[in-house]
VOMAR-24395 format. One record per atom (N, C-alpha, C): chain; residue number from 0; residue in three letters; x, y, z; atom name. Coordinates in steps of 0.05 Angstrom, whole numbers, m for minus. Example, Ala and Ser with C-alpha at 12.3 -4.5 7.8 and 13.67 -1.06 7.14 Angstrom:
2
unit=A	pos=0	code=ALA	px=264	py=m114	pz=156	site=N
unit=A	pos=0	code=ALA	px=246	py=m90	pz=156	site=CA
unit=A	pos=0	code=ALA	px=264	py=m66	pz=156	site=C
unit=A	pos=1	code=SER	px=257	py=m45	pz=142	site=N
unit=A	pos=1	code=SER	px=273	py=m21	pz=143	site=CA
unit=A	pos=1	code=SER	px=258	py=1	pz=157	site=C
# end
This chain:
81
unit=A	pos=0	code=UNK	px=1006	py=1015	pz=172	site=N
unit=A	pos=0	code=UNK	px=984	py=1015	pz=191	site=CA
unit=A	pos=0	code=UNK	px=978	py=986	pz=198	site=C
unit=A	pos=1	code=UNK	px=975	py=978	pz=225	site=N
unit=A	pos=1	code=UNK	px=965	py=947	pz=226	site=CA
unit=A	pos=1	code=UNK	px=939	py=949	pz=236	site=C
unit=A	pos=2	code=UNK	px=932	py=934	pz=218	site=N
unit=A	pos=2	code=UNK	px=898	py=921	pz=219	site=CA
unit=A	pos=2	code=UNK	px=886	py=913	pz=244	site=C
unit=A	pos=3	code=UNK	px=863	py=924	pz=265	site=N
unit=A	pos=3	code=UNK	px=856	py=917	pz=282	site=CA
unit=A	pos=3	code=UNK	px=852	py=889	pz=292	site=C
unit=A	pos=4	code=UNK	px=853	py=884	pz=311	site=N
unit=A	pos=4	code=UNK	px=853	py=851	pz=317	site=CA
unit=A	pos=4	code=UNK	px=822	py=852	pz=335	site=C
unit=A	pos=5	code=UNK	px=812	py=833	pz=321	site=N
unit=A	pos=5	code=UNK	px=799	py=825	pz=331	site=CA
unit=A	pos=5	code=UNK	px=794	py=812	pz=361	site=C
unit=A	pos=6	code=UNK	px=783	py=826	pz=379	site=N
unit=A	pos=6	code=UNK	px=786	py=807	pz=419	site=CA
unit=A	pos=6	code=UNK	px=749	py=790	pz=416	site=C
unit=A	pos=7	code=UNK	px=751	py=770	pz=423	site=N
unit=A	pos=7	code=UNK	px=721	py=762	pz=430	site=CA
unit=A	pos=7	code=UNK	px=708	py=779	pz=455	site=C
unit=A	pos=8	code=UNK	px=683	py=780	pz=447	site=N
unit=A	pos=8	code=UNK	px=665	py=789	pz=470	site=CA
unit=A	pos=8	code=UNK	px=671	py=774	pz=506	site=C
unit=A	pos=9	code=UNK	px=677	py=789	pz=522	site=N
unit=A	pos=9	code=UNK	px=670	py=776	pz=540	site=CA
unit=A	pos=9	code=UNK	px=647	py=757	pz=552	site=C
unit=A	pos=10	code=UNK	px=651	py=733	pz=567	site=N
unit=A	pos=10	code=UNK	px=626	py=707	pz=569	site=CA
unit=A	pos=10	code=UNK	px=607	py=732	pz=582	site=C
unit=A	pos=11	code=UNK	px=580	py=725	pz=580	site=N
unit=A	pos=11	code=UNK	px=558	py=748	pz=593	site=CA
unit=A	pos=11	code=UNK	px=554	py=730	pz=613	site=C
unit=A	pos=12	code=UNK	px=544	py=733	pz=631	site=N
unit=A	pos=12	code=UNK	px=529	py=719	pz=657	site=CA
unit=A	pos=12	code=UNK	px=504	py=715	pz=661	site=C
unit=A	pos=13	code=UNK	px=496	py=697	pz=650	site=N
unit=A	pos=13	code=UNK	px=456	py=701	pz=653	site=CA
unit=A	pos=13	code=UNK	px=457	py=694	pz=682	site=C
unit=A	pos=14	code=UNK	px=437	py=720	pz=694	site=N
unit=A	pos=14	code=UNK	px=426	py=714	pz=708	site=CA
unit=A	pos=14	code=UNK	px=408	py=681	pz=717	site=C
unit=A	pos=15	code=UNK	px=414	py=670	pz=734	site=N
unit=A	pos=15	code=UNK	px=404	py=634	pz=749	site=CA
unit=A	pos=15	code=UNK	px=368	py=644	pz=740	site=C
unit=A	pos=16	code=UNK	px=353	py=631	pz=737	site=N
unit=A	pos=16	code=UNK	px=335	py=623	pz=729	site=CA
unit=A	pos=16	code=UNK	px=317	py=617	pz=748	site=C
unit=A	pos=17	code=UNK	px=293	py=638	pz=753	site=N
unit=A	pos=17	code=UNK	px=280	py=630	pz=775	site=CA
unit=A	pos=17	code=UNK	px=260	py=603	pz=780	site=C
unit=A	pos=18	code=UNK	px=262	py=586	pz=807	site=N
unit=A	pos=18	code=UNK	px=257	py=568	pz=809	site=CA
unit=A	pos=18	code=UNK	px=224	py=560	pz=797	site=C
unit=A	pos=19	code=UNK	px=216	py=546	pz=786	site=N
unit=A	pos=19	code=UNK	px=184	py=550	pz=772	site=CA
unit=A	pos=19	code=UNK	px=169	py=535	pz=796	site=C
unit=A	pos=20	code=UNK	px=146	py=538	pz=799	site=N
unit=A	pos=20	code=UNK	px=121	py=523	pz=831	site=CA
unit=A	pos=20	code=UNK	px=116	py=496	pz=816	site=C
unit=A	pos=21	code=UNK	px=128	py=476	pz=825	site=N
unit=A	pos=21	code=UNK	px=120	py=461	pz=824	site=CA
unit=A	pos=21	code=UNK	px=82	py=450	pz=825	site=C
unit=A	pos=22	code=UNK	px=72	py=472	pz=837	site=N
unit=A	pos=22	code=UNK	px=40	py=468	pz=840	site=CA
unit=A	pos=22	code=UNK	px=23	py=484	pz=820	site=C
unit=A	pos=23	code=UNK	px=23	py=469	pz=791	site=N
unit=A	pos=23	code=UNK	px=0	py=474	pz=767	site=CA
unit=A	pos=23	code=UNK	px=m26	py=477	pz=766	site=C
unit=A	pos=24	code=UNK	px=m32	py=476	pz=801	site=N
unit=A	pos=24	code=UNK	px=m58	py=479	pz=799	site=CA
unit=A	pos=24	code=UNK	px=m73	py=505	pz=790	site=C
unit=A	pos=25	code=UNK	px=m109	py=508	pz=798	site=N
unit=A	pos=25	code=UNK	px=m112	py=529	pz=791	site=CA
unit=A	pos=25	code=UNK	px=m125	py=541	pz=820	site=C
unit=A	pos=26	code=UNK	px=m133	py=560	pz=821	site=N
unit=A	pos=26	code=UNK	px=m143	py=566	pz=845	site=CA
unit=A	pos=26	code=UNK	px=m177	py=576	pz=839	site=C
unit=A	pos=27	code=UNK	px=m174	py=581	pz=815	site=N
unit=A	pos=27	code=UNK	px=m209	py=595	pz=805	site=CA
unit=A	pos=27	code=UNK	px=m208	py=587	pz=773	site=C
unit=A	pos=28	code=UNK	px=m227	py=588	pz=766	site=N
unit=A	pos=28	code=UNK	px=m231	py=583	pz=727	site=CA
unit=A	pos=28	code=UNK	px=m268	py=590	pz=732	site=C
unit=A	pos=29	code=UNK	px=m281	py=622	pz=714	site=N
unit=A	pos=29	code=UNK	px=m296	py=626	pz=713	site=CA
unit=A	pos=29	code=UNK	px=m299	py=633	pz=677	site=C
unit=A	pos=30	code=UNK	px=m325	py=626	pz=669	site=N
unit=A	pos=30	code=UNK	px=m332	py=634	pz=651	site=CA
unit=A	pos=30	code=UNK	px=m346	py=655	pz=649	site=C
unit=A	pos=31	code=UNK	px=m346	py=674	pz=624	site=N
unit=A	pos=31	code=UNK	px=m362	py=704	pz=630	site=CA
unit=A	pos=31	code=UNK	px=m388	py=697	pz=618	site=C
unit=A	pos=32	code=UNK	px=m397	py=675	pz=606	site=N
unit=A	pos=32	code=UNK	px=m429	py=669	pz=597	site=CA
unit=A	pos=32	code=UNK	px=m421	py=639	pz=600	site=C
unit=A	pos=33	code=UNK	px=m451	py=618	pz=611	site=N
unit=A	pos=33	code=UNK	px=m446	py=603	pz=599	site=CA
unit=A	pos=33	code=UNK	px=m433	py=585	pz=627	site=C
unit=A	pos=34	code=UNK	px=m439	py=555	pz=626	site=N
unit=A	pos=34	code=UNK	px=m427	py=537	pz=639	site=CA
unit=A	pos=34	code=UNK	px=m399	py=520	pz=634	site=C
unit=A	pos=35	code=UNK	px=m392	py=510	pz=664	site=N
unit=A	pos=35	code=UNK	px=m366	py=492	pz=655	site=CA
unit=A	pos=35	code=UNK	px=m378	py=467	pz=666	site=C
unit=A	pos=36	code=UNK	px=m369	py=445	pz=652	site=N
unit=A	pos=36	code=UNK	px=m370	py=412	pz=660	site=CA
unit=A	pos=36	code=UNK	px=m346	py=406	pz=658	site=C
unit=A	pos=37	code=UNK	px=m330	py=391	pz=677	site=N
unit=A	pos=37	code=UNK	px=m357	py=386	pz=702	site=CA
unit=A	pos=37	code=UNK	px=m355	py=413	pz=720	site=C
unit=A	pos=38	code=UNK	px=m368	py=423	pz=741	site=N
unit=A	pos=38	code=UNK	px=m351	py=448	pz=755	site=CA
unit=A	pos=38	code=UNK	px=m324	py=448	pz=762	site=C
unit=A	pos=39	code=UNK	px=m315	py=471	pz=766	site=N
unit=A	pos=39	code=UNK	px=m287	py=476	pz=771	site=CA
unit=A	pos=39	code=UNK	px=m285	py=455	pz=796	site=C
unit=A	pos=40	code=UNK	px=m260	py=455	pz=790	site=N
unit=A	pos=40	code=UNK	px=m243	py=436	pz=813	site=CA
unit=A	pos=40	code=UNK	px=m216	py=432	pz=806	site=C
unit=A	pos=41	code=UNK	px=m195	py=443	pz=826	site=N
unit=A	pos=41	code=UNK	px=m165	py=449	pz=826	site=CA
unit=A	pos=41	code=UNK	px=m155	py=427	pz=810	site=C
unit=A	pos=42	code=UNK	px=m156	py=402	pz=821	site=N
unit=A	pos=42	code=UNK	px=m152	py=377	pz=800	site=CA
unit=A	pos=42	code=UNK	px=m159	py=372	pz=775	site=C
unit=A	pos=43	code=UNK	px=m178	py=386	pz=763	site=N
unit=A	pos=43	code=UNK	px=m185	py=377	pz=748	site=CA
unit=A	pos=43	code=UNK	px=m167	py=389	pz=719	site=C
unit=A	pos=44	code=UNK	px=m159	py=371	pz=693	site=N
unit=A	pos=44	code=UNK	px=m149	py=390	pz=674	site=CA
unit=A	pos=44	code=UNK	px=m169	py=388	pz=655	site=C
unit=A	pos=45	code=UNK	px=m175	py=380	pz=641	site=N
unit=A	pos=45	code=UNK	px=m203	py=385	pz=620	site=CA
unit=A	pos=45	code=UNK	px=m231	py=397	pz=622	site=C
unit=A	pos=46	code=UNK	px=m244	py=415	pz=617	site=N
unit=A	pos=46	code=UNK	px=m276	py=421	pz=616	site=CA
unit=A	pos=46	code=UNK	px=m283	py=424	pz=589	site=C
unit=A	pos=47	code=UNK	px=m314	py=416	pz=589	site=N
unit=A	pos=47	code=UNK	px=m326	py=430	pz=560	site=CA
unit=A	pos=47	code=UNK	px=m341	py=456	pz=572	site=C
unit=A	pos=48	code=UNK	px=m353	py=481	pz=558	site=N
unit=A	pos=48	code=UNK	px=m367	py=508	pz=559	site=CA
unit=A	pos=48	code=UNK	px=m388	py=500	pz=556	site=C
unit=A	pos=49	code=UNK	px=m407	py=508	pz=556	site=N
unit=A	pos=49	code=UNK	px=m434	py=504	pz=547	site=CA
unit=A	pos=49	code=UNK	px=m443	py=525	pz=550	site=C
unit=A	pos=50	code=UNK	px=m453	py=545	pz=533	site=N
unit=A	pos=50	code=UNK	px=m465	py=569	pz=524	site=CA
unit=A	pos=50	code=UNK	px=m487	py=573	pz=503	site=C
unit=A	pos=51	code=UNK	px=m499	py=584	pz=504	site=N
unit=A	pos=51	code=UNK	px=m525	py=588	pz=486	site=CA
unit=A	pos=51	code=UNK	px=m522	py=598	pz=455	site=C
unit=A	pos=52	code=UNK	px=m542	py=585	pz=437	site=N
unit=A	pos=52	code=UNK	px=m536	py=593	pz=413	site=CA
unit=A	pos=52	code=UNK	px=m536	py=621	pz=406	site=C
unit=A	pos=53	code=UNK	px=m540	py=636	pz=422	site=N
unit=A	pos=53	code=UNK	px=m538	py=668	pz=414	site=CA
unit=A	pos=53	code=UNK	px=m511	py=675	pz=424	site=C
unit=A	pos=54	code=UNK	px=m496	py=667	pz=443	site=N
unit=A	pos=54	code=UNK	px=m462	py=671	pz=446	site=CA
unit=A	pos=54	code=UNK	px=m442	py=669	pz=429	site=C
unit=A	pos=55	code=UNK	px=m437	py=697	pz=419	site=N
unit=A	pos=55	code=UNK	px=m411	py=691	pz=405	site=CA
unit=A	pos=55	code=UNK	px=m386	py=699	pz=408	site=C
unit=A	pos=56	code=UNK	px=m378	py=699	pz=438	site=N
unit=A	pos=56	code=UNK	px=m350	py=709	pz=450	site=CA
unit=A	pos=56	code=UNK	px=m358	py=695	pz=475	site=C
unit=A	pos=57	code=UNK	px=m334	py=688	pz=488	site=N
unit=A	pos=57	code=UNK	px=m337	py=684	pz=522	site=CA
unit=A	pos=57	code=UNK	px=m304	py=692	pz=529	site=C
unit=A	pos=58	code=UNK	px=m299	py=700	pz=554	site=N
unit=A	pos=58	code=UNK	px=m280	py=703	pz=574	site=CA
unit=A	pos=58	code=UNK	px=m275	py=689	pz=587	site=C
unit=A	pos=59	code=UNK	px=m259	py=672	pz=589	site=N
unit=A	pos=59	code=UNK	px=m248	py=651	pz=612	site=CA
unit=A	pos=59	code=UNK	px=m231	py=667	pz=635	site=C
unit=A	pos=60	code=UNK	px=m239	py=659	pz=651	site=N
unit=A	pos=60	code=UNK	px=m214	py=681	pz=669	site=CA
unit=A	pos=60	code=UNK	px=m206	py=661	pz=681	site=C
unit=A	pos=61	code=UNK	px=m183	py=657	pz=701	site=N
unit=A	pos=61	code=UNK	px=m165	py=629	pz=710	site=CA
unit=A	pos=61	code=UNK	px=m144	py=654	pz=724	site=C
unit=A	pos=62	code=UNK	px=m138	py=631	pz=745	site=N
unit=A	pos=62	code=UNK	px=m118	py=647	pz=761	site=CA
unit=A	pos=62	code=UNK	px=m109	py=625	pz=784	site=C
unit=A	pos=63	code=UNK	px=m83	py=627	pz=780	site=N
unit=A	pos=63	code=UNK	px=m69	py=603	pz=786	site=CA
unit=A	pos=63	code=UNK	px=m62	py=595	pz=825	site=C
unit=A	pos=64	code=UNK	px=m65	py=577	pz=832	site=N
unit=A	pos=64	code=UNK	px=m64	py=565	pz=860	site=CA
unit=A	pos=64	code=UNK	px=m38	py=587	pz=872	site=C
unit=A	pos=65	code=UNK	px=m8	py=580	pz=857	site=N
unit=A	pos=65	code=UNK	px=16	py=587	pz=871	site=CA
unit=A	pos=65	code=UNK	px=23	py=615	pz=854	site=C
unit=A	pos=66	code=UNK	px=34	py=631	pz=862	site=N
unit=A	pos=66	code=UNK	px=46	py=653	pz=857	site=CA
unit=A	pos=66	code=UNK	px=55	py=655	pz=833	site=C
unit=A	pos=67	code=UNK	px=76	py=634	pz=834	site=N
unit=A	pos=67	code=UNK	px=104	py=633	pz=811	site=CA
unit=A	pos=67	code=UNK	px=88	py=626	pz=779	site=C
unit=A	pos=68	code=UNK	px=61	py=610	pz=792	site=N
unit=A	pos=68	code=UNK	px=65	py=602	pz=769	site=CA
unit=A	pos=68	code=UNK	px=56	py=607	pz=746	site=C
unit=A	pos=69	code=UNK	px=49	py=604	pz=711	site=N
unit=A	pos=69	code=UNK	px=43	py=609	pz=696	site=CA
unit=A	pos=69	code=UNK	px=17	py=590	pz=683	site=C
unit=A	pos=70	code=UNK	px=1	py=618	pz=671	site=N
unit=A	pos=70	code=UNK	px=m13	py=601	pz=651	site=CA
unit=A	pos=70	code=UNK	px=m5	py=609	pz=624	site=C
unit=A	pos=71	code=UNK	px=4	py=583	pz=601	site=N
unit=A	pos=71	code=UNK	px=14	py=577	pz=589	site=CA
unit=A	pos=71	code=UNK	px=m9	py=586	pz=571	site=C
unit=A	pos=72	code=UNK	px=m21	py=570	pz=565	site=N
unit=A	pos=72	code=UNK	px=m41	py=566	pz=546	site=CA
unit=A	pos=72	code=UNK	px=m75	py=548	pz=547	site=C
unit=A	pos=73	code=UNK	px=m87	py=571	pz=527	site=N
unit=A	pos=73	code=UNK	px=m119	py=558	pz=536	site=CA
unit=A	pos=73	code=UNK	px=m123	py=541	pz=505	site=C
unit=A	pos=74	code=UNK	px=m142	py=515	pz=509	site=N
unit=A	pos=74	code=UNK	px=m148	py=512	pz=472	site=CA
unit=A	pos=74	code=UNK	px=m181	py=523	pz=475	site=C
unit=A	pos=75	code=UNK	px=m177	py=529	pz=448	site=N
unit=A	pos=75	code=UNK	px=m196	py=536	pz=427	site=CA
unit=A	pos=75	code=UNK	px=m189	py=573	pz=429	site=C
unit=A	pos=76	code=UNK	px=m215	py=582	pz=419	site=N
unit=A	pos=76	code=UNK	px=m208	py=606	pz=407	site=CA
unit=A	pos=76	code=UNK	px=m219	py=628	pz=435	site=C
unit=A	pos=77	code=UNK	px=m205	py=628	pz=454	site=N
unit=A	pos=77	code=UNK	px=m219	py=643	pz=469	site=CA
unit=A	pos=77	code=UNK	px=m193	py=672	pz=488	site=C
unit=A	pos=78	code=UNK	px=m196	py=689	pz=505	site=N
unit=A	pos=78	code=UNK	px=m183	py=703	pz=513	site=CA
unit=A	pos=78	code=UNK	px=m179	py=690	pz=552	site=C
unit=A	pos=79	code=UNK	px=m142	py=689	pz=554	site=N
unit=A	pos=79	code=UNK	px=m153	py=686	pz=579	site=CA
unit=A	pos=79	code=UNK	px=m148	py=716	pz=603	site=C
unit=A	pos=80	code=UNK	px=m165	py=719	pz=623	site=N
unit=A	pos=80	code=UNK	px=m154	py=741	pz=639	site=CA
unit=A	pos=80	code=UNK	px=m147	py=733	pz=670	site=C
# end
């Protein structure tokens, strides 16, 4: 009996990689309690919250200028929608 031979997998084809938007802006950034500094503004990348000592959750909601693109990530401990 001879021992099967091993063939390599055929190369797979990844699908090309869709082009990412160059434009990171944002189009909206609202908080669900509570202020942003300085106000929103497409340019801008940093704010602090300012919310009352009885708040202990907030919602950021954000939603981006161009179509394609992504939001990656928010800091601190919050949810984005």
């Amino acid at each position: 009996m001879t021992p099967p031979v091993d063939t390599p997998d055929p190369p797979v084809d990844n699908p090309p990689e869709e082009p990412k938007s160059a434009d990171n802006s944002l189009s909206k950034l609202k908080l669900s309690s509570g202020t942003l500094s300085p106000g929103f503004k497409y340019n801008v990348t940093k704010y602090t919250a300012t919310v009352g000592y009885d708040v202990t959750k907030i919602i950021v909601s954000a939603e981006t200028s161009h179509e394609k693109a992504v939001i990656e990530s928010v800091t601190g401990n919050g949810t984005v929608n």
